[in-house]
N, C-alpha and C positions, 0 to 999 in steps of 0.2 A: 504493500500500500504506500500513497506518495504522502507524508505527513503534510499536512498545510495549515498552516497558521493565516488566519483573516486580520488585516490592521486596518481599522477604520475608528474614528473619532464619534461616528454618529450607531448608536447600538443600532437601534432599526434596519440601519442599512446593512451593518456587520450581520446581522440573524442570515437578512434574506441572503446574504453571499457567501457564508455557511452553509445553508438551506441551495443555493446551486450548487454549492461545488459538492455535498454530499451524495447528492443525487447521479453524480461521476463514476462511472465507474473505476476502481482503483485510486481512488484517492480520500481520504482519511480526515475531518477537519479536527487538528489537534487543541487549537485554541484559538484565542481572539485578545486582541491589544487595541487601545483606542489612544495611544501616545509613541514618543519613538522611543519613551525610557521603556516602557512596557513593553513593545517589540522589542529591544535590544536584551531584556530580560528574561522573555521567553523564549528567542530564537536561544540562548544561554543553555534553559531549562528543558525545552520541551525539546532540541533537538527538531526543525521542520525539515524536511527538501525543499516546503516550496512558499514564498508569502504571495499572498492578493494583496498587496502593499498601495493605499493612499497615499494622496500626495498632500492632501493639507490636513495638517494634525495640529493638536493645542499648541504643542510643545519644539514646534519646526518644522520639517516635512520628512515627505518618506523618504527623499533624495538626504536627507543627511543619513536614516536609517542601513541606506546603499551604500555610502561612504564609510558609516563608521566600520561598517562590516569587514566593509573593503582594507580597510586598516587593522583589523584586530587578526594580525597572522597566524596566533595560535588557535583561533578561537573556529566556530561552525561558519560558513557562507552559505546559506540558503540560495537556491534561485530566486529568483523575483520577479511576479506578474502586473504591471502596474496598475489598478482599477481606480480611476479617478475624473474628476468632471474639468482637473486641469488642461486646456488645447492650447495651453503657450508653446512654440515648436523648439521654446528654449529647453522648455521640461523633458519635453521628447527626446531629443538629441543629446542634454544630459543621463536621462535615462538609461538612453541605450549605451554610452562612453560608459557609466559607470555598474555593466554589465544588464540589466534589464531582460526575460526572455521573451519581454510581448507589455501591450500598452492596451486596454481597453478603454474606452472614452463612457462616461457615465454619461447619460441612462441607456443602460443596456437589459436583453431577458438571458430567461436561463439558457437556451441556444448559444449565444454570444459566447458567454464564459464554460460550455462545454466544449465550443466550439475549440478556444485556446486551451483547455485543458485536456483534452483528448489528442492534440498535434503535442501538446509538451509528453505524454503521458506515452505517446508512440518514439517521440525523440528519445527516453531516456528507455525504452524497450530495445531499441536498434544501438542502443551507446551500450546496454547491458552486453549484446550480443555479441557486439564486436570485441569489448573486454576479456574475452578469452579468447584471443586471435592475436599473436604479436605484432602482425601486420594491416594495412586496409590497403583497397586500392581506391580510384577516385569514384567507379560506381557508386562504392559504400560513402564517400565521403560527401557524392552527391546526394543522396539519397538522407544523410543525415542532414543536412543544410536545407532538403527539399521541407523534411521531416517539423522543422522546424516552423518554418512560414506556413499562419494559417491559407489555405488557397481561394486563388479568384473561383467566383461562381458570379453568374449573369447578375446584369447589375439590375437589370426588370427582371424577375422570373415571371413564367408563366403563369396566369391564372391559379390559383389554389395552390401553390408552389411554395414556399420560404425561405428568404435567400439563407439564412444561419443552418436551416435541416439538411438542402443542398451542399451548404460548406462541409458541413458535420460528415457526411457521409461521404463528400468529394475524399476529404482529409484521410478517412480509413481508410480509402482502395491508396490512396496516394502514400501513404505509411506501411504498406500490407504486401511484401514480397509475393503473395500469391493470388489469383484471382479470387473472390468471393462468390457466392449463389448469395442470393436476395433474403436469404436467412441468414446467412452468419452476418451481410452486414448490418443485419436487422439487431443480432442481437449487441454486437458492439459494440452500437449506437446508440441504444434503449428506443428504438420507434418501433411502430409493428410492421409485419413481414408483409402487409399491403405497401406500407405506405413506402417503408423503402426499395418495393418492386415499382412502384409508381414513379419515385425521383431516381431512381436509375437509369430508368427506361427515359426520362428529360432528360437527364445530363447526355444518355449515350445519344439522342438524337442533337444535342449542342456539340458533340465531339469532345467531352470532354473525360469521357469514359467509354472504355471497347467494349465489345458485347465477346464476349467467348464462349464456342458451345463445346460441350466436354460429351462424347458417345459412350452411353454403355453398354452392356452385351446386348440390351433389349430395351425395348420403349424409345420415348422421345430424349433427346439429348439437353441432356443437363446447361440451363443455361448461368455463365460465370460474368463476374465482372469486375474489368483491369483497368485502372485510372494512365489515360494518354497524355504522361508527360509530356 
């Protein structure tokens, strides 16, 4: 499980972002801080891998929270996902200098932020894997760089469509060394086995995923499906 720690100054909002992210699969929410001494004290304690880290807190912001971390060499570095209503592109570009794996802009739903944590959650699956390899070549190192950036999906979807369930599911074939049937990526997305037979079948018609059909000794052939880098 991916530990996670929520930091947000306003509870309400910390519950409901708690409340998305447990609903993740593989990931864990360990606690909640609503200042940077209280993050700095429970990333200490509780040990996270990962914060949904604000940017404006009583006590500073999350970006000193990134720094201090950044500084304390003996100490835990968490990753950190930025969930905040700040759009200054200074914050931004600070962020990411001072390592950041993804920036969500408030107000967002629970799509959005499973959205980012199912591409972190495949990046640190594919880093697992290759850890017992002394080696990598650049497939793999493309493929963890791919792993990382949530992906483009149509910027109008279609009718009944939703651009974050589109992404959600672009994201797993696109992390998924093998092709999928319209069940498994049903289940490791959490939608039903309609609904992501339904946005597959949209993306493969955008070109944005391949249809693959798999024969077997008898009946119709099984159909798969492979995200078109």
């Amino acid at each position: 499980m991916i530990r996670t720690l929520v930091v947000d100054d306003d509870f309400r909002v910390s519950r409901i972002h708690c409340d998305y992210a447990s609903r993740v699969r593989g990931f864990e929410v360990v606690g909640q801080a609503a200042t940077v001494d209280a993050a700095l004290d429970a990333v200490r304690t509780l040990h996270p891998d990962l914060l949904l880290l604000d940017i404006f807190l009583p006590d500073g912001s999350g970006l000193d929270v990134l720094r201090r971390l950044s500084g304390d060499e003996g100490g835990d570095r968490p990753d950190a996902i930025m969930i905040t209503a700040d759009r200054d592109i200074t914050s931004v570009r600070t962020a990411m200098k001072l390592g950041a794996v993804g920036y969500l802009v408030k107000p967002f739903g629970a799509p959005d932020l499973a959205e980012r944590l199912t591409a972190y959650r495949e990046l640190q699956h594919r880093m697992d894997a290759l850890g017992t390899v002394p080696e990598t070549d650049q497939a793999d190192v493309d493929a963890l760089f791919s792993a990382a950036r949530p992906p483009a999906v149509p910027r109008v979807p279609a009718k009944g469509h939703s651009a974050p369930t589109l992404a959600l599911l672009h994201q797993t074939l696109r992390t998924t060394r093998d092709a999928l049937s319209a069940a498994e990526a049903a289940e490791r997305t959490g939608v039903s086995r309609a609904t992501a037979q339904r946005y597959l079948s949209y993306l493969v018609k955008e070109g944005m995923v391949r249809l693959e059909l798999r024969y077997g000794a008898t009946g119709r052939p099984e159909h798969r499906y492979r995200a078109a880098h």
